[in-house]
SELUM-581403 format. One line per field, with one value per residue: x, y, z of N, C-alpha, C, O in turn; residue in three letters. Coordinates in steps of 0.1 Angstrom, whole numbers. Example, Ala and Ser with C-alpha at 12.3 -4.5 7.8 and 13.67 -1.06 7.14 Angstrom:
<recs>
nX <- (132|128)
nY <- (-57|-22)
nZ <- (78|71)
caX <- (123|137)
caY <- (-45|-11)
caZ <- (78|71)
cX <- (132|129)
cY <- (-33|0)
cZ <- (78|79)
oX <- (142|134)
oY <- (-33|11)
oZ <- (85|80)
type <- (ALA|SER)
</recs>
This chain:
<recs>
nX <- (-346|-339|-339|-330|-348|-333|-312|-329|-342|-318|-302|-292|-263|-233|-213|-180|-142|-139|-122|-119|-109|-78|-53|-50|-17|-24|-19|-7|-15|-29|-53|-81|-103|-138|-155|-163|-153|-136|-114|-88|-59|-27|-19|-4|-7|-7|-27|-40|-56|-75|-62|-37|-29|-23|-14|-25|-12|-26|-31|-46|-60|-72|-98|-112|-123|-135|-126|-109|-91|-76|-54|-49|-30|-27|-16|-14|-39|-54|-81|-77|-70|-92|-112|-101|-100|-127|-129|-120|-137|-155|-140|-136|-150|-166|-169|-143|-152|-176|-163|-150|-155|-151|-170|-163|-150|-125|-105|-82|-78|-98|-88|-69|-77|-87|-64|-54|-74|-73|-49|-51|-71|-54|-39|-12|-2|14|9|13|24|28|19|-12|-17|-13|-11|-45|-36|-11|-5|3|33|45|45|64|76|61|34|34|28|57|70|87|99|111|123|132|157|172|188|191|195|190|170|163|131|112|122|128|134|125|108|128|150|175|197|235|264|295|321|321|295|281|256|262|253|222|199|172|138|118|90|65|80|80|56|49|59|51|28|27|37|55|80|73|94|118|109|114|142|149|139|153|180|209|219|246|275|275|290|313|305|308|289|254|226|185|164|141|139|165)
nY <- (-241|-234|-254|-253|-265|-283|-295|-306|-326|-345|-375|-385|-391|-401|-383|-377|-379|-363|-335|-310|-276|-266|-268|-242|-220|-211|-196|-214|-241|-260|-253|-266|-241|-231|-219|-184|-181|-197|-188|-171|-149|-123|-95|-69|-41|-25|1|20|54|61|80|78|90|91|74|36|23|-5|-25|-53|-75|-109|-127|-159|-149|-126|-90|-83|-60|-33|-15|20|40|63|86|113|132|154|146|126|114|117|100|78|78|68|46|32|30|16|-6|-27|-54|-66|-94|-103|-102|-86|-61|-57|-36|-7|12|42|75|74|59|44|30|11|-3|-11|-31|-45|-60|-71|-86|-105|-117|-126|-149|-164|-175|-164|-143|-126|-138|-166|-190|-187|-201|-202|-175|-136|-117|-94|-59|-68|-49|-19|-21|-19|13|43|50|66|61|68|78|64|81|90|120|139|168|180|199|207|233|234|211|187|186|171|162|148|117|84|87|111|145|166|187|204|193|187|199|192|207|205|213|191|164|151|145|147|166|155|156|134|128|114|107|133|141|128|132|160|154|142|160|175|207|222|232|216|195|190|193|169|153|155|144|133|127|104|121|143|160|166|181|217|232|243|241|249|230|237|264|276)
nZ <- (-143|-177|-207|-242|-267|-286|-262|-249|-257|-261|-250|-218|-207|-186|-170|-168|-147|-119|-115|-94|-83|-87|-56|-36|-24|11|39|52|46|20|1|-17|-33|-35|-28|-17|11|14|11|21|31|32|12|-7|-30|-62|-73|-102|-119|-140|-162|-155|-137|-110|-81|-59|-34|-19|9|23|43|45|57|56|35|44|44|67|71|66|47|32|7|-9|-34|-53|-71|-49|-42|-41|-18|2|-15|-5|23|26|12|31|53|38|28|49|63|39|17|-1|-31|-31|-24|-49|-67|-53|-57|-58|-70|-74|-94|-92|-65|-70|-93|-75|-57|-73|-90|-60|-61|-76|-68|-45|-51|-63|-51|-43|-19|4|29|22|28|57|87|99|88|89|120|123|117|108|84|97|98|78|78|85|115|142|122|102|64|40|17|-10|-22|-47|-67|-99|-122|-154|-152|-129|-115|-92|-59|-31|-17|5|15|26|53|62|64|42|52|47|22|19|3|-15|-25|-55|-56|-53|-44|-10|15|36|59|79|94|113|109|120|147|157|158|176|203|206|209|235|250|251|244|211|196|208|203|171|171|186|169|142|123|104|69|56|42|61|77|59|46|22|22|32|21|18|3|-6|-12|-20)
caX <- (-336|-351|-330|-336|-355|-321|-308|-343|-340|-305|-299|-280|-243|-227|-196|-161|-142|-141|-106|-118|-100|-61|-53|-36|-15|-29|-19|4|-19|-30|-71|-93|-114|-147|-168|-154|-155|-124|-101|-78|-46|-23|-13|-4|-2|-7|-31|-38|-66|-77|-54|-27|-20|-21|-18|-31|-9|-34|-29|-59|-60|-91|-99|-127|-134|-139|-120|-104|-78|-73|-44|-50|-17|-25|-1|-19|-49|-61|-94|-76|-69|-106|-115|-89|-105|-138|-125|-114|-149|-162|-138|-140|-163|-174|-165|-136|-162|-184|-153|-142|-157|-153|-178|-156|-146|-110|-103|-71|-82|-106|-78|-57|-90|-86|-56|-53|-84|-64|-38|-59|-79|-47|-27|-2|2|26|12|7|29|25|7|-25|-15|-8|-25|-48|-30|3|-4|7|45|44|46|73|76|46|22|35|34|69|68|96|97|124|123|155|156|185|191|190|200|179|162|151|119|112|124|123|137|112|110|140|151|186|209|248|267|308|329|317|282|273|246|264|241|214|189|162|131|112|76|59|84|78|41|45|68|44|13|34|37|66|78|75|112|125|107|120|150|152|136|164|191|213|228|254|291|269|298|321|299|312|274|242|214|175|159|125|139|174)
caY <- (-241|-235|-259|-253|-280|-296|-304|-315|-341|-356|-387|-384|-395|-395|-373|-383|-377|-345|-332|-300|-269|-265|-260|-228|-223|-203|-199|-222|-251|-259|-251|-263|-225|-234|-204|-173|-182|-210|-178|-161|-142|-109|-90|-53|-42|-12|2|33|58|63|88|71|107|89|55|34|13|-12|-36|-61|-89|-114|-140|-169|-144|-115|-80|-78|-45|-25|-2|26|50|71|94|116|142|160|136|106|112|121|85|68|80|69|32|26|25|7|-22|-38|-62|-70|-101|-94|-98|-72|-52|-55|-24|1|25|55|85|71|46|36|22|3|-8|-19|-38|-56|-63|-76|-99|-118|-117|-134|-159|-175|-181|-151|-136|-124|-151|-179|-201|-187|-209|-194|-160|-124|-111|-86|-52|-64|-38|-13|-24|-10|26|42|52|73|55|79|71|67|90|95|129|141|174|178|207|206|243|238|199|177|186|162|170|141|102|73|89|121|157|170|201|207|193|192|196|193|214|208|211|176|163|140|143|154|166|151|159|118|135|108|107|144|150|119|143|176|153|136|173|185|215|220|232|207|179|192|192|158|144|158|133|133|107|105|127|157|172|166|197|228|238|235|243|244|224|242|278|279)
caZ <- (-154|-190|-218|-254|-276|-287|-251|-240|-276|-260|-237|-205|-213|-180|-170|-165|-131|-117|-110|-88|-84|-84|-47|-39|-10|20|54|55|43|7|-5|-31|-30|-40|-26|-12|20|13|8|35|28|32|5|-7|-45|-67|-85|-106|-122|-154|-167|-148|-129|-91|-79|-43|-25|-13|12|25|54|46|69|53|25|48|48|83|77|50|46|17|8|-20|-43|-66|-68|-34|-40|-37|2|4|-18|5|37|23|13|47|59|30|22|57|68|26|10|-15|-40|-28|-24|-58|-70|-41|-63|-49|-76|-77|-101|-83|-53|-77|-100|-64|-53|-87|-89|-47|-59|-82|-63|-31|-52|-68|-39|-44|-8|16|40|17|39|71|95|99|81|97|127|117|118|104|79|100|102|62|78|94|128|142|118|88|52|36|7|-18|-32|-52|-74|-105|-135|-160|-149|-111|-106|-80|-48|-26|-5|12|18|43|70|62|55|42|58|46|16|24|-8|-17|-34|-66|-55|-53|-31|-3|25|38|75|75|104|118|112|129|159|160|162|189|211|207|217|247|254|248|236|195|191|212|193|162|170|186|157|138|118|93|68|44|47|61|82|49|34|23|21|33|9|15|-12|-10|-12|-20)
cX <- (-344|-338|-340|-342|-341|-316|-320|-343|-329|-307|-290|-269|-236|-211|-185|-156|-143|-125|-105|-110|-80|-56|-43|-31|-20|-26|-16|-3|-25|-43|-74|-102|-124|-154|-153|-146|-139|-115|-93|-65|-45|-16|-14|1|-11|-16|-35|-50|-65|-67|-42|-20|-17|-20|-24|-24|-19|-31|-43|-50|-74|-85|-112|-134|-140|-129|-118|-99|-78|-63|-44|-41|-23|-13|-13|-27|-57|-78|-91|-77|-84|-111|-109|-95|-122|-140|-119|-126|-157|-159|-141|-150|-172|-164|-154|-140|-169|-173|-146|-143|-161|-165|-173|-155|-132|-109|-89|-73|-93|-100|-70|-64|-85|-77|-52|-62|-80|-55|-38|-64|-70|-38|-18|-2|12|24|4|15|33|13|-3|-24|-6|-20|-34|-44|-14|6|7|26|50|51|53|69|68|34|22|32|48|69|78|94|108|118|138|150|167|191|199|196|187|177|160|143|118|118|122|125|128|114|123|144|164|195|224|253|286|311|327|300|274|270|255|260|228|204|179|148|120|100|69|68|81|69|38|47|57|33|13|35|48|70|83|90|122|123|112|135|156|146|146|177|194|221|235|267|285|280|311|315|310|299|268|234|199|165|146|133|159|179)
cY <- (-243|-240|-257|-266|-290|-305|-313|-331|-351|-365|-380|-392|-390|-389|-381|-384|-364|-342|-324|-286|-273|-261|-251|-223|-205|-206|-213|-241|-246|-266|-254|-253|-231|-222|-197|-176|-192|-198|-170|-159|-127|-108|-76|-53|-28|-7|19|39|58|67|82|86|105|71|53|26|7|-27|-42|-73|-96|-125|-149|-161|-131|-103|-75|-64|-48|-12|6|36|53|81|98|130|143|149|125|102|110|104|74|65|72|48|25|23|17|-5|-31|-42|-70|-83|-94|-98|-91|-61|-51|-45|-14|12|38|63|79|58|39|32|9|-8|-13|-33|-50|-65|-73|-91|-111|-121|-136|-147|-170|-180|-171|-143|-141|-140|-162|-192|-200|-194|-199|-174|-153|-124|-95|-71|-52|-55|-24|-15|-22|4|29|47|64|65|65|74|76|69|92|108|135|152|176|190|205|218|243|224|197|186|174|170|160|124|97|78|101|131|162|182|206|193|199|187|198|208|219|206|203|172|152|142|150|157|164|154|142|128|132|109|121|146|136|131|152|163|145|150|180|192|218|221|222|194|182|183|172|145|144|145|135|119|116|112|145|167|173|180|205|235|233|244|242|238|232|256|283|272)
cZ <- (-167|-201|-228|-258|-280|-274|-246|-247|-265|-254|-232|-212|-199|-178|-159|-144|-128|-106|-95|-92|-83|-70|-48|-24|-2|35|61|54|24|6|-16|-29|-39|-36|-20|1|25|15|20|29|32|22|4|-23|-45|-75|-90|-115|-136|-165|-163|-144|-115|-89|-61|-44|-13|-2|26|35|51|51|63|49|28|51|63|83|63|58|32|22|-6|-27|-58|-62|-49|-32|-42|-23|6|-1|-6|17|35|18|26|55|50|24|35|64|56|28|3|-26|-39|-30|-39|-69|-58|-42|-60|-67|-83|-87|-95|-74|-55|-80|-88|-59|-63|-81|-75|-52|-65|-76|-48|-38|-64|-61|-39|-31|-2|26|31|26|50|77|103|100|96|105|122|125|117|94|80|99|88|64|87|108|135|131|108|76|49|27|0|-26|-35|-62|-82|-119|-138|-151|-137|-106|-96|-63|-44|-13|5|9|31|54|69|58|58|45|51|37|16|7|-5|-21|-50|-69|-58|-43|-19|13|28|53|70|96|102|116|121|145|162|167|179|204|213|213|232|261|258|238|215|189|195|205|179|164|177|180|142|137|106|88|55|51|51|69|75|46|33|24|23|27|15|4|-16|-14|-17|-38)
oX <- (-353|-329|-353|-341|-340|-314|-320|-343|-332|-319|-282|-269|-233|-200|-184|-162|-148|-120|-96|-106|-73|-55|-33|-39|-20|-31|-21|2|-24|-46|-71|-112|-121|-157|-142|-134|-133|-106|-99|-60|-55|-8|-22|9|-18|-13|-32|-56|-56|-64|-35|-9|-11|-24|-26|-26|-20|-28|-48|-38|-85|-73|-123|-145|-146|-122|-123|-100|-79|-64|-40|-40|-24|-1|-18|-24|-62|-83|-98|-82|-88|-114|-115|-97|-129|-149|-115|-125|-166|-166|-148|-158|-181|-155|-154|-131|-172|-174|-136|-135|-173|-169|-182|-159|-130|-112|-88|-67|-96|-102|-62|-58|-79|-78|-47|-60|-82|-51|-31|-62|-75|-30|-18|-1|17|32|-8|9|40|1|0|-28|1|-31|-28|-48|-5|17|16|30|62|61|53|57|73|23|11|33|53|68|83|88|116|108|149|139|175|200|210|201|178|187|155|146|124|116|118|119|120|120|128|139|162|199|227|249|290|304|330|294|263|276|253|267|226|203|175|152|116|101|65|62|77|69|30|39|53|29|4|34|49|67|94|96|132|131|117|139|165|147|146|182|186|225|232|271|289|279|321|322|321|300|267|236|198|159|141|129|162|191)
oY <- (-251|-232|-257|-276|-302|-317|-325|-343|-363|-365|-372|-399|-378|-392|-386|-386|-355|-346|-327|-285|-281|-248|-251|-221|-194|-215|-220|-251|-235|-277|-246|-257|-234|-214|-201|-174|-193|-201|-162|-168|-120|-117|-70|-61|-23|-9|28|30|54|60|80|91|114|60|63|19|11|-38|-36|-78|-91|-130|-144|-159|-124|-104|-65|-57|-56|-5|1|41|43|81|92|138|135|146|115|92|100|97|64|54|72|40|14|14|10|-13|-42|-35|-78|-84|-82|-97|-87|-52|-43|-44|-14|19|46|57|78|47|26|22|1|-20|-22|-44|-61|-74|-83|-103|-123|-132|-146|-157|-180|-189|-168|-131|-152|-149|-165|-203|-208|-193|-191|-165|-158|-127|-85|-69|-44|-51|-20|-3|-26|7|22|48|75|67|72|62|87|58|102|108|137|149|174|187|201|214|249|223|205|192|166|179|163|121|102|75|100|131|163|190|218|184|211|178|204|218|230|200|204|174|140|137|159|146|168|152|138|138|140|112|121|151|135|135|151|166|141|151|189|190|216|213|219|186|171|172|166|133|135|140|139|109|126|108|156|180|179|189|203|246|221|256|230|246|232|258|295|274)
oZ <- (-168|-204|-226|-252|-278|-275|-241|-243|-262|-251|-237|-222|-198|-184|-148|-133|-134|-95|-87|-103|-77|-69|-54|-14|-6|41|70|59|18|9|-26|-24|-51|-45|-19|1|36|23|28|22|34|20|11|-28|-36|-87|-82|-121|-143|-174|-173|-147|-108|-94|-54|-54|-2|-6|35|35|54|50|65|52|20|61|68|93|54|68|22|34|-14|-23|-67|-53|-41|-22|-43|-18|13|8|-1|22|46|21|27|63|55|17|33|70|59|37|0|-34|-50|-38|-41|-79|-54|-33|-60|-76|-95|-82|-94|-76|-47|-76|-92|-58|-61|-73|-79|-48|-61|-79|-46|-31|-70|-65|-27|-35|-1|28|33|30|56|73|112|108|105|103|119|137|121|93|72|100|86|57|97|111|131|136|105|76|53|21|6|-37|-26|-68|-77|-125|-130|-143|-135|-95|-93|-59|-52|-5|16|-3|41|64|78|47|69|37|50|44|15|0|5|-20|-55|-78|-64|-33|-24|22|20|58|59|108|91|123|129|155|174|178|187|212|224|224|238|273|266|227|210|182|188|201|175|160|172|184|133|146|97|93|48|62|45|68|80|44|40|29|20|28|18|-3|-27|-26|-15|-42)
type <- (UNK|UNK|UNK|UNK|UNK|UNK|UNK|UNK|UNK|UNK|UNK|UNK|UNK|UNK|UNK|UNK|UNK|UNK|UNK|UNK|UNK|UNK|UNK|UNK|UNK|UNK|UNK|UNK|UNK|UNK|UNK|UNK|UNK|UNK|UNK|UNK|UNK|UNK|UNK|UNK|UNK|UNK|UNK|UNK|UNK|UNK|UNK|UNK|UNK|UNK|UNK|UNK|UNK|UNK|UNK|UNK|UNK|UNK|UNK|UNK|UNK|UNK|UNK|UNK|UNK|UNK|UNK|UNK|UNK|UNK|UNK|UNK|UNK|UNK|UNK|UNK|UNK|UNK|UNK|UNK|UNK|UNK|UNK|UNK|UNK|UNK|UNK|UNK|UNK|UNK|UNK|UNK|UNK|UNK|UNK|UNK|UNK|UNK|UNK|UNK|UNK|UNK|UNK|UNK|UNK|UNK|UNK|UNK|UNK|UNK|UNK|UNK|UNK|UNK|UNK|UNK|UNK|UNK|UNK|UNK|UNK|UNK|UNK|UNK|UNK|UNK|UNK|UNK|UNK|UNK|UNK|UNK|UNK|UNK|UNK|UNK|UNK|UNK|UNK|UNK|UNK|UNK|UNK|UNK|UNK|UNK|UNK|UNK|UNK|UNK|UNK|UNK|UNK|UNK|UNK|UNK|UNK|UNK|UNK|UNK|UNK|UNK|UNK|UNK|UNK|UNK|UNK|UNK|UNK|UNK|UNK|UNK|UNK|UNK|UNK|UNK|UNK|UNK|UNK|UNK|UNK|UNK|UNK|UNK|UNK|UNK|UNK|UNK|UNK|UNK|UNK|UNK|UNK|UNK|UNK|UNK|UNK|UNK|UNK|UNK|UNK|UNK|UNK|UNK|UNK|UNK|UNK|UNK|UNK|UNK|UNK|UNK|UNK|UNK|UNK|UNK|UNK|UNK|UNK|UNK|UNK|UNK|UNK|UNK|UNK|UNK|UNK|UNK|UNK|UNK)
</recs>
C-alpha cells in the first residue's frame, strides 16, 4: 500500500465501532453480505437496449453467489433470440459479478443483468423469505404449458380497429365479433400443448384441433373474423 507524505506525517487515532453491513433478508434467514459468496436469491425483472426497441425478461436463481438457472425471454430484434440463446450458456456457473456484463451484442439482457444484480444484493427477491429459496428450475413455472413463452401481441389501426394475434392462452386463430362488430371472443390454438401432441405422435390435424379453445361469448357471435387476413 503506497500513502502519501501527509498520511505517513499523522498519528494513529483509533476507530470507532464498526456497525457492519445492513442485513438483508434471504432465504428465509437475515445476511450481513460481505463477499459475494454471502448472496443467494430468485428473482425475474426487465431490462431493455439502447434505443429502447426490445426488452429481456430476465430471471436468475443464485445459490452462495453462483448462477444456478437462468431463464432469458426476449421481445424485440431477430438478434435478440440469437443474444438470448447465447446468454444461456454464458450466465450460468459465473458469479453475478462476473455476470454483470454478459458482453453479448444485446444491451437488454445486459440492462436485465443489471438491474437483477441490484435487485439480488439488496435483498429484493421472490424468495427472500422462503426457507432456503426455490429449487433450481422454478423458473420454468413462468411459461405456459409445453415450456412456451407467453407473449401478448395485439395489432389496432383507427381505420380497421384491433386484431389480436396472440395471448396467454396462444395463437389466435379466429376473433368472434357481435352485431355491431365488437370483439367478444375469441379461438385460440395451446402451442405448447400442440407440438407436445405431434411429438407424442399424433396426427397434426388432430392435435390442432384438440389444442383448440375458446374464451369469452364465442357462440354469442354473429361473426367469425381471421385477424391475420381478414
Amino acid at each position: 500500500m503506497i500513502y502519501t507524505t501527509e498520511v505517513e506525517r499523522m498519528c494513529p487515532v483509533a476507530k470507532g465501532a464498526y456497525h457492519g453491513p445492513a442485513p438483508i433478508p434471504e432465504e428465509g434467514k437475515w445476511v450481513q453480505a460481505k463477499q459475494l459468496s454471502d448472496i443467494s436469491g430468485f428473482t425475474h425483472g426487465v431490462g431493455w437496449c439502447a434505443p429502447q426497441q426490445g426488452a429481456c425478461k430476465l430471471t436468475l436463481n443464485v445459490k452462495e453467489g453462483i448462477i444456478e438457472e437462468a431463464l432469458v425471454e426476449t421481445l424485440g430484434c431477430s438478434g435478440m433470440t440469437h443474444s438470448a440463446a447465447m446468454a444461456s450458456e454464458i450466465l450460468i456457473g459465473k458469479t453475478i459479478l462476473e455476470a454483470l456484463n454478459t458482453d453479448l451484442v444485446c444491451d437488454a439482457i445486459n440492462t436485465a443483468m443489471r438491474e437483477l444484480f441490484l435487485q439480488i444484493v439488496y435483498g429484493r427477491t421472490q424468495s427472500a423469505f422462503s426457507e432456503n429459496g426455490l429449487a433450481v428450475g422454478a423458473s420454468l413455472e413462468d411459461l405456459g404449458k409445453g415450456l412456451t413463452g407467453q407473449v401478448g401481441t395485439t395489432f389496432a389501426t383507427k381505420a380497421k380497429g384491433p386484431r389480436y394475434l396472440q395471448l396467454t392462452e396462444g395463437y389466435i386463430t379466429k376473433m368472434a365479433l357481435n352485431a355491431n362488430d365488437e370483439i367478444i371472443g375469441y379461438e385460440f390454438v395451446k402451442f405448447g400443448p400442440m407440438m407436445e401432441n405431434i411429438k407424442a405422435g399424433m396426427d397434426a390435424n388432430e392435435a390442432v384441433k384438440k389444442a383448440t379453445g375458446h374464451y369469452g361469448q364465442w357462440d354469442a357471435a354473429v361473426k367469425y373474423i381471421d385477424p391475420r387476413h381478414e
